[in-house]
C-alpha positions as a Python dict, from the first residue, in 0.01 Angstrom:
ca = {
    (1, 'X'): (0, 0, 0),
    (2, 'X'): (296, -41, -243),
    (3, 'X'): (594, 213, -104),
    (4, 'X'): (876, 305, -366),
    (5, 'X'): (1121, 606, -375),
    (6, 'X'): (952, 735, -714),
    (7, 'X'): (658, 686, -881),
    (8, 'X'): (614, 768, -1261),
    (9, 'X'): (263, 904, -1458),
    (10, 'X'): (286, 800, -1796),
    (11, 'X'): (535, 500, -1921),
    (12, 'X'): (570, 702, -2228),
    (13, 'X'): (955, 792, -2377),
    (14, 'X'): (975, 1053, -2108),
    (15, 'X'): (853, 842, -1819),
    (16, 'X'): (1054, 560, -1912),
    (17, 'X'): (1378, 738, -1954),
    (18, 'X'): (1274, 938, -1573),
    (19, 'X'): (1243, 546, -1476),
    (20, 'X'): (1517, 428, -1628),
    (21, 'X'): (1746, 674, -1474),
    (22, 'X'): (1624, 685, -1152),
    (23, 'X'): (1634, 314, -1127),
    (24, 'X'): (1976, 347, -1194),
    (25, 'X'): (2126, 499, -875),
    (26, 'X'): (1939, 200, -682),
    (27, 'X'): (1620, 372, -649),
    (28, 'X'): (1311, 178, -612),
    (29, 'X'): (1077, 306, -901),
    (30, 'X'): (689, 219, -1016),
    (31, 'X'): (578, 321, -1307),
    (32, 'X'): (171, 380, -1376),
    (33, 'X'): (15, 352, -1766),
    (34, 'X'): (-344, 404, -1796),
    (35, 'X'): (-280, 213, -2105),
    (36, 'X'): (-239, -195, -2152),
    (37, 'X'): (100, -165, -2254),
    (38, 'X'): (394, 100, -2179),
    (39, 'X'): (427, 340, -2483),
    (40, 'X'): (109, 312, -2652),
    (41, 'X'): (188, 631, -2897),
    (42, 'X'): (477, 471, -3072),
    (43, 'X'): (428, 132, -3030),
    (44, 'X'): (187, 112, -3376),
    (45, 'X'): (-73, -169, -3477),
    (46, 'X'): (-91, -453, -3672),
    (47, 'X'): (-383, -456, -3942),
    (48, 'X'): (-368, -845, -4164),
    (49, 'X'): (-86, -962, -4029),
    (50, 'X'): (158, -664, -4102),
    (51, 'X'): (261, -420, -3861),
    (52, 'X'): (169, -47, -3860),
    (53, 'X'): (448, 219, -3723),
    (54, 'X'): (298, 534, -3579),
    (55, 'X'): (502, 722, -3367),
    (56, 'X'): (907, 662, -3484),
    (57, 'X'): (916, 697, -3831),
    (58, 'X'): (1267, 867, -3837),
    (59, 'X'): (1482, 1071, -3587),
    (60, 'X'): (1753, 1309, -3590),
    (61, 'X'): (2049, 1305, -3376),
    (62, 'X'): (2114, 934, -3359),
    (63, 'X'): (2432, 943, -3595),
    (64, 'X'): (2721, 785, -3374),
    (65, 'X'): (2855, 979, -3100),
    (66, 'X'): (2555, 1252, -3197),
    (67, 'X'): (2318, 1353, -2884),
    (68, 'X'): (2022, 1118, -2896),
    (69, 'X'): (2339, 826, -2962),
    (70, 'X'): (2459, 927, -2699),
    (71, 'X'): (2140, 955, -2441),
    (72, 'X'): (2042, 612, -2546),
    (73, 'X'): (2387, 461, -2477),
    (74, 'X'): (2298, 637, -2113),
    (75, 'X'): (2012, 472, -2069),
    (76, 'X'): (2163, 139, -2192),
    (77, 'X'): (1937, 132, -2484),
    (78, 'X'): (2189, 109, -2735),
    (79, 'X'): (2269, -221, -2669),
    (80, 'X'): (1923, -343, -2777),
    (81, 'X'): (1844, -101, -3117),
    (82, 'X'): (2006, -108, -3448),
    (83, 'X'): (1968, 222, -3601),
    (84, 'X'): (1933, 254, -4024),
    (85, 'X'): (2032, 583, -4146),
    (86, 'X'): (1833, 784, -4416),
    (87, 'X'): (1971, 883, -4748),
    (88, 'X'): (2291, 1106, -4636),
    (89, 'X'): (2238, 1251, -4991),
    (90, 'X'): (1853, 1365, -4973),
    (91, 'X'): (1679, 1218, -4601),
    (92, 'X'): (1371, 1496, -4692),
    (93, 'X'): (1234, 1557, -5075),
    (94, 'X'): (976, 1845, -5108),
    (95, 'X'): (781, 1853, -5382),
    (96, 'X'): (650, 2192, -5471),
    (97, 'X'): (394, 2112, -5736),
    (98, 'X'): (320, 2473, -5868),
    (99, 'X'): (695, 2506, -6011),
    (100, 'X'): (714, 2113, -6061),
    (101, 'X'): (1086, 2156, -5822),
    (102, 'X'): (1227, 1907, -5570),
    (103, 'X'): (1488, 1989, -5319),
    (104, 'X'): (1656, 1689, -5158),
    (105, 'X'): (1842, 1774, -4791),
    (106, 'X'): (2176, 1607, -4698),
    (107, 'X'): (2293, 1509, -4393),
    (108, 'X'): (2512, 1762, -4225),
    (109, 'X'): (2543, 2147, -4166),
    (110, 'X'): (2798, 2205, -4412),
    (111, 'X'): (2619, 1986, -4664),
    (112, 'X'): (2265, 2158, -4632),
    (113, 'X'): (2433, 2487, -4685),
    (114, 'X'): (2611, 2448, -4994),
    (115, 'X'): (2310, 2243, -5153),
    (116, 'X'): (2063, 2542, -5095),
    (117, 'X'): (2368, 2809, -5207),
    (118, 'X'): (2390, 2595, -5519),
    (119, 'X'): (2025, 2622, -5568),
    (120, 'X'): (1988, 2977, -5502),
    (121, 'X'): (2266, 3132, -5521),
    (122, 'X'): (2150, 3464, -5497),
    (123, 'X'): (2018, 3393, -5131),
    (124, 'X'): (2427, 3307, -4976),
    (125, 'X'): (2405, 3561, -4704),
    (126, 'X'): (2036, 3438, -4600),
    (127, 'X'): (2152, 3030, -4609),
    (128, 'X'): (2425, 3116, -4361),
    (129, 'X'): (2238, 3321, -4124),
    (130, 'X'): (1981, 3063, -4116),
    (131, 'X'): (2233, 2765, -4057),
    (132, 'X'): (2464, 3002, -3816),
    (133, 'X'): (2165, 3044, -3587),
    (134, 'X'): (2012, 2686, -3628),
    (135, 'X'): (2361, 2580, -3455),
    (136, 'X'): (2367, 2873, -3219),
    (137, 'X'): (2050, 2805, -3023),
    (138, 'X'): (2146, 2442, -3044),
    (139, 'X'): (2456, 2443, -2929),
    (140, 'X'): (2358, 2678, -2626),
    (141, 'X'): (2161, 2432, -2457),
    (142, 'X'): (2410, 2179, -2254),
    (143, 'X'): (2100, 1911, -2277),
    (144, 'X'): (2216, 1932, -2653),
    (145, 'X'): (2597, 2008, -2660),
    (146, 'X'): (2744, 1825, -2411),
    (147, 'X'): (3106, 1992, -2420),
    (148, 'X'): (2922, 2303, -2316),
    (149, 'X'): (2987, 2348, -1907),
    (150, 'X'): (2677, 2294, -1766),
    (151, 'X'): (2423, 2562, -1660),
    (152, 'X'): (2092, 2611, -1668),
    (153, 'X'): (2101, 2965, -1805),
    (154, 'X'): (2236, 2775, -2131),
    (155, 'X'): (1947, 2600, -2132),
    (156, 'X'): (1719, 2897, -2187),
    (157, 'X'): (1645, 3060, -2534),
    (158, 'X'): (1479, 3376, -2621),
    (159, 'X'): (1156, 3301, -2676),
    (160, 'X'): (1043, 3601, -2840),
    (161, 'X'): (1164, 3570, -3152),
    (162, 'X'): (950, 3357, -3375),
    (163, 'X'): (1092, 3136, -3704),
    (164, 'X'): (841, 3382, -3934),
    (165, 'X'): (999, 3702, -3783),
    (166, 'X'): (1329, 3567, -3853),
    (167, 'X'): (1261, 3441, -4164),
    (168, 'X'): (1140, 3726, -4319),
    (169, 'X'): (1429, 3944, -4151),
    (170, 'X'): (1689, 3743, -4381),
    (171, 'X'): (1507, 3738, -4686),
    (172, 'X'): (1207, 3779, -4943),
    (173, 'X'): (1217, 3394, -5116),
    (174, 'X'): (951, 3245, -5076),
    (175, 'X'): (1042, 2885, -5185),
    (176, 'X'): (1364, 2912, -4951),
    (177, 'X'): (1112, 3046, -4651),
    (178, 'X'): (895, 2734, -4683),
    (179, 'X'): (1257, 2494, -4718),
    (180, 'X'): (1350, 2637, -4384),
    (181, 'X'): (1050, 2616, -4248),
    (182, 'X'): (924, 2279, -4399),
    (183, 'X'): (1021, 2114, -4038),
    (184, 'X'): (807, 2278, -3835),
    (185, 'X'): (537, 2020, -3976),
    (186, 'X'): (790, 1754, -3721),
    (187, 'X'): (592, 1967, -3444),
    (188, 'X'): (284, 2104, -3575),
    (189, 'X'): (311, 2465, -3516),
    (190, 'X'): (326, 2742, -3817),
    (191, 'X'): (622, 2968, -3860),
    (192, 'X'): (458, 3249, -3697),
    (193, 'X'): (380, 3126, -3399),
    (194, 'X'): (665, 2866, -3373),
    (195, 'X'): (991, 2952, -3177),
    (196, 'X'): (1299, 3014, -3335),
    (197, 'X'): (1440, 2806, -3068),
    (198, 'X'): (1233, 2493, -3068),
    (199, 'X'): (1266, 2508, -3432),
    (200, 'X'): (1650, 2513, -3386),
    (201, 'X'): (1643, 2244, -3180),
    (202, 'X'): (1416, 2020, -3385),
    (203, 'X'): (1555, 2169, -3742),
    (204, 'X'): (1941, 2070, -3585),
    (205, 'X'): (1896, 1771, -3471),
    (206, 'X'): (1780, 1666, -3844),
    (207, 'X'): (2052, 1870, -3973),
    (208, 'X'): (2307, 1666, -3819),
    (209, 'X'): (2173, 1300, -3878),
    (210, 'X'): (1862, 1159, -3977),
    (211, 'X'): (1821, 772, -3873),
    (212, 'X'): (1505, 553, -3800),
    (213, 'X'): (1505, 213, -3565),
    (214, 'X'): (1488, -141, -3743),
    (215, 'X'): (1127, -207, -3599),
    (216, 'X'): (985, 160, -3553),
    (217, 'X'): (867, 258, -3213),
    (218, 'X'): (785, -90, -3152),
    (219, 'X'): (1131, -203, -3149),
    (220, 'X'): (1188, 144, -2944),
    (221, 'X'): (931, 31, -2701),
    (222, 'X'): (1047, -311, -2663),
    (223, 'X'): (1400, -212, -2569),
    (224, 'X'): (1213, 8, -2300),
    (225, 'X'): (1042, -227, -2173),
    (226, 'X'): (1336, -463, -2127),
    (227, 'X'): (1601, -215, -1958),
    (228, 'X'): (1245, -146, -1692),
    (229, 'X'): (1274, -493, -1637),
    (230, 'X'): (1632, -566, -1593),
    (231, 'X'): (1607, -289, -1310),
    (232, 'X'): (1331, -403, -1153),
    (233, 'X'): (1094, -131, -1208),
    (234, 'X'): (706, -193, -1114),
    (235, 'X'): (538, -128, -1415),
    (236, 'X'): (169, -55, -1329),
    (237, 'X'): (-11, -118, -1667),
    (238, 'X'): (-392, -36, -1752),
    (239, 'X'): (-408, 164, -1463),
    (240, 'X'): (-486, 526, -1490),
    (241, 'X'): (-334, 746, -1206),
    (242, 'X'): (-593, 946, -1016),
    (243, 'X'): (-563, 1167, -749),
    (244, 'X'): (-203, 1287, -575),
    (245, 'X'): (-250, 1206, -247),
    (246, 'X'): (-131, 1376, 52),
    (247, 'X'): (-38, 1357, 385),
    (248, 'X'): (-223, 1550, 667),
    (249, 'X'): (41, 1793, 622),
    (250, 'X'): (-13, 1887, 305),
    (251, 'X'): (283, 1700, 187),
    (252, 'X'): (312, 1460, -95),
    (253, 'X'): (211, 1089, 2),
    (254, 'X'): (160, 909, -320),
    (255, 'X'): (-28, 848, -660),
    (256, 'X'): (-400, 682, -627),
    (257, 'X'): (-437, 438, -947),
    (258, 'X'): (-807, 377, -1060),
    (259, 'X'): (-770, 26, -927),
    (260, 'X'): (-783, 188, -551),
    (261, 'X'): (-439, 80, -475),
    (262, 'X'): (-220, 377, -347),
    (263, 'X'): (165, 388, -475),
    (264, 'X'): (337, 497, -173),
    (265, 'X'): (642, 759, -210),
    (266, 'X'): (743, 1141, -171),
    (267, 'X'): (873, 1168, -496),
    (268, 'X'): (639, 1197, -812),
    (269, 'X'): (703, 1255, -1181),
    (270, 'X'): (410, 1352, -1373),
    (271, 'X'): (472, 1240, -1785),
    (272, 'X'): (74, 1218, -1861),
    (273, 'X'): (-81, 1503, -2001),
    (274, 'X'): (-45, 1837, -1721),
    (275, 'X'): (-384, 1947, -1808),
    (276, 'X'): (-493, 1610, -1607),
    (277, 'X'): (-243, 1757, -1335),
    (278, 'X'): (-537, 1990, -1267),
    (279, 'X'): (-774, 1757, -1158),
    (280, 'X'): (-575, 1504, -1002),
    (281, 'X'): (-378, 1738, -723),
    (282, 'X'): (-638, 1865, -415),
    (283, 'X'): (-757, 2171, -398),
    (284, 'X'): (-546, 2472, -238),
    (285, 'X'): (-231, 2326, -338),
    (286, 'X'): (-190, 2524, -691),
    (287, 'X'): (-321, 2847, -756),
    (288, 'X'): (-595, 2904, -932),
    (289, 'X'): (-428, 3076, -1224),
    (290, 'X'): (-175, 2770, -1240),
    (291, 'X'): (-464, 2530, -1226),
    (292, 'X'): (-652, 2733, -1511),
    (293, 'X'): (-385, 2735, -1723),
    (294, 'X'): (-309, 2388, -1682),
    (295, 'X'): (-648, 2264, -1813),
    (296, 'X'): (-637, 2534, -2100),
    (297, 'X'): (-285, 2438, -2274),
    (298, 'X'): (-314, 2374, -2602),
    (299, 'X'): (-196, 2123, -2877),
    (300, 'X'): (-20, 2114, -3219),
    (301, 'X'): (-173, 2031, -3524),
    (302, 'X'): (-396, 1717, -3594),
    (303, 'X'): (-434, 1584, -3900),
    (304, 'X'): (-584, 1243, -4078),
    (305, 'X'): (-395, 1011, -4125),
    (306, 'X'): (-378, 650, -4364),
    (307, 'X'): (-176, 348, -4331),
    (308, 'X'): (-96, 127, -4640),
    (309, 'X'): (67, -163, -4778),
    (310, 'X'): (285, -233, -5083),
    (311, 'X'): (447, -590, -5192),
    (312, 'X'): (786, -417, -5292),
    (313, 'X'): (940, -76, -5196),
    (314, 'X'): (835, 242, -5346),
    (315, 'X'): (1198, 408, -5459),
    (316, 'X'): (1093, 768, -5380),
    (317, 'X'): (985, 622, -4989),
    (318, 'X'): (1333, 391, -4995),
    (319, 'X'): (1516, 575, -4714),
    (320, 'X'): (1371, 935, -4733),
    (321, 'X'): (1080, 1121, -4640),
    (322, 'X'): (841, 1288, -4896),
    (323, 'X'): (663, 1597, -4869),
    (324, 'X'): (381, 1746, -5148),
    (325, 'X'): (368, 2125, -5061),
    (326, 'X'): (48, 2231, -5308),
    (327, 'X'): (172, 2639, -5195),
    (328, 'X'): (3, 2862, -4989),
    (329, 'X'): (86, 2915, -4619),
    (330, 'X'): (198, 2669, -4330),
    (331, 'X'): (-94, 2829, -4125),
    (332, 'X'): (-393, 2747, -4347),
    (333, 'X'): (-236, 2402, -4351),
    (334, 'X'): (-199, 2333, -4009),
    (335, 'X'): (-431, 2528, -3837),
    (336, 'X'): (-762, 2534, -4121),
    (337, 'X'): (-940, 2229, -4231),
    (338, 'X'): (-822, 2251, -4613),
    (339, 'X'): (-1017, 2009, -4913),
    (340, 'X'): (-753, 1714, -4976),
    (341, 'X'): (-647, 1878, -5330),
    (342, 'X'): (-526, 2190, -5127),
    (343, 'X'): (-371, 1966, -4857),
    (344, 'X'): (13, 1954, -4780),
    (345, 'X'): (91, 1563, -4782),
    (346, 'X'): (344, 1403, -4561),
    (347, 'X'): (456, 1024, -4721),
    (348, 'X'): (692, 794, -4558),
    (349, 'X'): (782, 393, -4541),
    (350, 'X'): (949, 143, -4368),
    (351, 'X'): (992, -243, -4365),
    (352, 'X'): (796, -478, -4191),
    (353, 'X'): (1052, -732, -4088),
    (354, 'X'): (787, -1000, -4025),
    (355, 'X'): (572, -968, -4351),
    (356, 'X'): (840, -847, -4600),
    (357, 'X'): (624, -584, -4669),
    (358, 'X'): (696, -196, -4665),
    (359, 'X'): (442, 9, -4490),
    (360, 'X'): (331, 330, -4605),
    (361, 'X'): (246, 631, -4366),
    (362, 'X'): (35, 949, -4502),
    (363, 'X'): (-36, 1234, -4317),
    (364, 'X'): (-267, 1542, -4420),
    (365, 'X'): (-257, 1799, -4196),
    (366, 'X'): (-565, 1952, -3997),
    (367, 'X'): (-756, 2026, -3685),
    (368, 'X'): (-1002, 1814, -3525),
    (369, 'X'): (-1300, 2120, -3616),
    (370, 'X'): (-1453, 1872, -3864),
    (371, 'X'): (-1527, 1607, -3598),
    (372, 'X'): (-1695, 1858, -3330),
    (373, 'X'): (-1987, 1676, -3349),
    (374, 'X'): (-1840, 1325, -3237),
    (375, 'X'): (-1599, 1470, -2951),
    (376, 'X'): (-1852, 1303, -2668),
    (377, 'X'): (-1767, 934, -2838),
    (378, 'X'): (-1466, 705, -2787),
    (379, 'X'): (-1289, 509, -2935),
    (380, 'X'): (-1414, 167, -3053),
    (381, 'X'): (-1756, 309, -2927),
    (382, 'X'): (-1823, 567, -3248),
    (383, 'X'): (-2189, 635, -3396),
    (384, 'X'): (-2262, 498, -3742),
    (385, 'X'): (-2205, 849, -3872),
    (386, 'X'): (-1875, 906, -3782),
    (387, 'X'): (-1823, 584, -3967),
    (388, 'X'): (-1993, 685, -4257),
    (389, 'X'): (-1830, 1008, -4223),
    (390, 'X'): (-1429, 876, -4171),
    (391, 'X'): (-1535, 616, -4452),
    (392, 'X'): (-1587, 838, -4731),
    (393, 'X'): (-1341, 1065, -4594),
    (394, 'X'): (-1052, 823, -4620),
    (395, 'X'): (-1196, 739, -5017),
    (396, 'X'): (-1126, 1094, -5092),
    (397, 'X'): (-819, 1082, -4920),
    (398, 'X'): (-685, 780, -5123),
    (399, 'X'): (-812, 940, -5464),
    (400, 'X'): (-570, 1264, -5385),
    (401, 'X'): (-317, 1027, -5296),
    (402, 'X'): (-379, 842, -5650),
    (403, 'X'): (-346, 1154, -5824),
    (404, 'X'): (-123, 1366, -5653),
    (405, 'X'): (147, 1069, -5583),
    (406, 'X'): (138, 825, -5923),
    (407, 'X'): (413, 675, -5724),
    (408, 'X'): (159, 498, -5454),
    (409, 'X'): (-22, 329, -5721),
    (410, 'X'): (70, 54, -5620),
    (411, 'X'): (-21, 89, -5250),
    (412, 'X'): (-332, -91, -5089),
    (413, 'X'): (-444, 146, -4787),
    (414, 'X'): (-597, -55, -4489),
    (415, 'X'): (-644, 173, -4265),
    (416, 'X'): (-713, 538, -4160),
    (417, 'X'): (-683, 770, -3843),
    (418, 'X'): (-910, 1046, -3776),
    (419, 'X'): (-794, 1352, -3545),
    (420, 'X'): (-1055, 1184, -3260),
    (421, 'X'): (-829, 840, -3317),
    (422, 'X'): (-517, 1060, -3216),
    (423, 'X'): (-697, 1186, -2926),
    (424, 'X'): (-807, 898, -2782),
    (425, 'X'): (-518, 672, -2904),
    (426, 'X'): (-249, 908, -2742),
    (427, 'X'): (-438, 1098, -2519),
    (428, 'X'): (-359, 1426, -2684),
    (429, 'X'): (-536, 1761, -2590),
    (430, 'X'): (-775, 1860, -3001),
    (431, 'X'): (-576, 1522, -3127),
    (432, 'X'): (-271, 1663, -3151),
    (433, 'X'): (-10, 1490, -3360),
    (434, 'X'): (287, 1603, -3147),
    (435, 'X'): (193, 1669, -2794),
    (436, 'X'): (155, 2021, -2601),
    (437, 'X'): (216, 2331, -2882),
    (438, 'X'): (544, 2545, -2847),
    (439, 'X'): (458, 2805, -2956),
    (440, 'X'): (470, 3240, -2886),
    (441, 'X'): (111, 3218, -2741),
    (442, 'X'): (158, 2990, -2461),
    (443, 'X'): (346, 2954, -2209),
    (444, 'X'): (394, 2559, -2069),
    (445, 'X'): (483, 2429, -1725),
    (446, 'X'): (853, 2423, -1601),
    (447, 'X'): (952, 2107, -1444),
    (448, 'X'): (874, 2188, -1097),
    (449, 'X'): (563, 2288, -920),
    (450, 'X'): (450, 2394, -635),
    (451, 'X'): (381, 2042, -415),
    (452, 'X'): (730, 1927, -322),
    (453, 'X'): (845, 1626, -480),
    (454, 'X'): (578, 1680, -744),
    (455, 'X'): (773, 1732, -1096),
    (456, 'X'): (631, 1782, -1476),
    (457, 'X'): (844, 1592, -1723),
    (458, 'X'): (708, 1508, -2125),
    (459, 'X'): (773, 1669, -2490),
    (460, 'X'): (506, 1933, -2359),
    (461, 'X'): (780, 2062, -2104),
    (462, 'X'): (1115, 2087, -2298),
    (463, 'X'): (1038, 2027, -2698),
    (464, 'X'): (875, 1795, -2915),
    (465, 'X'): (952, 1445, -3056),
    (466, 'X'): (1171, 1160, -2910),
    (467, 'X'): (1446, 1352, -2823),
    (468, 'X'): (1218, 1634, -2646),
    (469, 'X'): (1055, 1356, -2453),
    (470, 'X'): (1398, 1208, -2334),
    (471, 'X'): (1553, 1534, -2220),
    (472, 'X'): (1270, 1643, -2013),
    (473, 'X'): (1304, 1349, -1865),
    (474, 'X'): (1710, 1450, -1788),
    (475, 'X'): (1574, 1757, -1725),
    (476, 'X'): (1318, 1644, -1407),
    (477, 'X'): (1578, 1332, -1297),
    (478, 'X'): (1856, 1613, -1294),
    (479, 'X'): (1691, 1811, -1025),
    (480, 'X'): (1658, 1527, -829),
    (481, 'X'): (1997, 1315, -859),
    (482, 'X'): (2195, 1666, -989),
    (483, 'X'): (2254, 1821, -1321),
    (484, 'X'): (2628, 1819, -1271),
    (485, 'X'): (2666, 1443, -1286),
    (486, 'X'): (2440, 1312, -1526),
    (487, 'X'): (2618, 1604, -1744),
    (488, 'X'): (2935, 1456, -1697),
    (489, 'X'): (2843, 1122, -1763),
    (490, 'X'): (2646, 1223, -2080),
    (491, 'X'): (2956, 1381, -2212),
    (492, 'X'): (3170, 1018, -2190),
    (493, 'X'): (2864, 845, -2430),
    (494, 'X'): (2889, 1130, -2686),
}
């Protein structure tokens, strides 16, 4: 029996940075991943010799100095990445192909607002509420703003007030309702039942840089891997953690992997999915409400998803991300199962250093209702008529594309990903795209539960994406090693 001073679920972002940090201050850390490798979600594929991206395909916050610059020069990461900034003129196009109009957003507050005044200048008063509160609830949280004094009441939003309600408080536009709300598609909840404050969070951090890494998530992975090693954390690959293990005192005693062996330690930071916290913590030790609730939290969107390949760059791809909005309503989009001609369609690229080639990512939106009747199969074990099924689904797919984007014409598609691939793949609750839902209808775990020593870190916990993942992560280590430092050392990277 293996005895260390913490022992991490999940070697995803969030358990990585937990790792990373606790490693650190001269703990001893292990690290358990049911998977083969650490960071299986954004570590992507390789399909004919190029290599797929899936989980990084750009990020905001990482300008220098910004706060994701600034938690991966924390975590020593900076070192080992070389960021590549996104048009600073136009890092998103939509496409609204009713009116035939494209908006391109700029980097920066101030740069954002006078674009959309420009463009509707009638709506002033509504641009600069929207940006005034984007940076309010941002700049409230000190796991975002470091020159705020730390306190955890900062760190709490109202989370009553949902991005529709808001919305539709400042004005009647339609086309400037779906511009501010185009980003909630970067978490996979509609306006009305997405929080004004994760929106903020995710909306701001786009706002203030967009960036991706020279590799992807691979590359993001790899540097991972490599600051685990240099601090000697165990890292307990393709083994699953079962059952939390206690002491005849009821008190925490370690994390059973599926291999048998028992990671011995009274400190335990759960980064897998919390609904698998249900089952893997003894009876009497939650309530049965928690436990319930656990097991019945819900994800974002899904969606389908194709991967292709294109000799030379496609200019509208070169440095930007592309979305098709066909009209109609985020919710039908994200939450309905729409025919790919009705579909919103998410397009974006990046190099292949090894190939030369760029790589093309499309997303369509969805749930995973159309693939009820394969939910018992796994992955590389599917009947012939899911097959069938995902075969002539991706054909349709690719004709839309054809159609809809003249500008892929060029693009040979290899690959697709069906909303049981993202389940399996990333062991997502309905194949969700983006982890646990934020949303006004549910209510996820805080950080700590019930078991002492037993914390609940993940983009499930905090908010979505990379930077989510990484301050949950501060979020769990803080309560541990102490807010108050890790604040103040935070605030010398930025």
């Amino acid at each position: 029996m293996a005895a260390f001073d913490h022992v991490i679920v999940g070697a995803g972002i969030s358990g990585m940075t937990a790792a990373i940090l606790l490693a650190e201050q001269g703990r001893s850390v292990a690290v358990a991943e049911s998977f083969r490798k650490p960071a299986p979600t954004i570590r992507g594929f390789r399909r004919k010799g190029v290599h797929f991206d899936t989980g990084v395909h750009y990020v905001g916050g990482l300008g220098r100095g910004q706060v994701l610059d600034a938690y991966f020069a924390h975590l020593g990461l900076d070192r080992l990445l070389t960021t590549v900034p996104y048009k600073a003129d136009g890092f998103d196009v939509i496409a609204f192909e009713e009116s035939g109009r494209e908006f391109r957003m700029p980097n920066g507050y101030q740069a954002c607002r006078d674009y959309l005044c420009a463009e509707f200048p009638e709506e002033t008063k509504a641009v600069d509420t929207y940006f005034r509160e984007i940076r309010r609830n941002f700049d409230a949280s000190p796991f975002l703003n470091f020159e705020r004094a730390f306190s955890m009441d900062g760190f709490l939003h109202d989370d009553t007030i949902t991005l529709q309600n808001f919305l539709d408080s400042i004005t009647d536009n339609a086309t400037l309702k779906t511009l501010f709300s185009y980003q909630c598609l970067l978490y996979g909840v509609p306006p009305h039942n997405a929080l004004l404050s994760t929106h903020s969070l995710v909306a701001g951090s786009y706002c203030r840089s967009a960036h991706t890494i020279r590799g992807g998530g691979h590359a993001l992975a790899k540097a991972y891997e490599k600051r685990l090693a240099e601090l000697g954390v165990g890292l307990f690959c393709n083994c699953e953690a079962g059952d939390i293990v206690l002491s005849p005192e009821k008190r925490l005693r370690g994390v059973q992997l599926s291999t048998g062996e028992v990671l011995e330690t009274g400190s335990c930071i759960w980064t897998a999915q919390p609904s698998a916290l249900a089952d893997a913590v003894p009876e009497g030790v939650f309530r049965p409400s928690y436990r319930l609730r656990l097991r019945e939290l819900r994800g974002s969107a899904s969606g389908t998803m194709l991967f292709g390949v294109s000799d030379s760059p496609v200019p509208e791809l070169d440095g930007r991300c592309r979305y098709i909005w066909p009209g109609g309503d985020f919710e039908s989009k994200l939450e309905g199962d729409p025919l790919p001609d009705d579909n919103l369609i998410y397009l974006s690229s990046c190099l292949d250093q090894k190939s030369g080639k760029t790589v093309i990512t499309v997303i369509f939106p969805g749930t995973i209702a159309s693939f009820a009747r394969w939910e018992q199969s796994a992955y590389g074990d599917r009947p012939e008529s899911y097959k069938n099924f995902k075969r002539q689904l991706a054909e349709k797919l690719v004709a839309t594309l054809r159609r809809r984007c003249p500008e892929l014409s060029g693009v040979d598609f290899l690959e697709c990903a069906t909303p049981l691939t993202v389940r399996d793949y990333c062991s997502t609750p309905q194949g969700a795209l983006y982890g646990l839902r934020h949303s006004n209808d549910q209510y996820n775990p805080a950080p700590v539960t019930k078991l002492d020593g037993l914390y609940l870190a993940g983009q499930g916990i905090v908010a979505p994406g990379v930077l989510g993942a990484v301050v949950s992560a501060y979020l769990a280590c803080g309560i541990i090693l102490g807010h108050e430092s890790l604040h103040q050392e935070l605030r010398q990277c930025a």
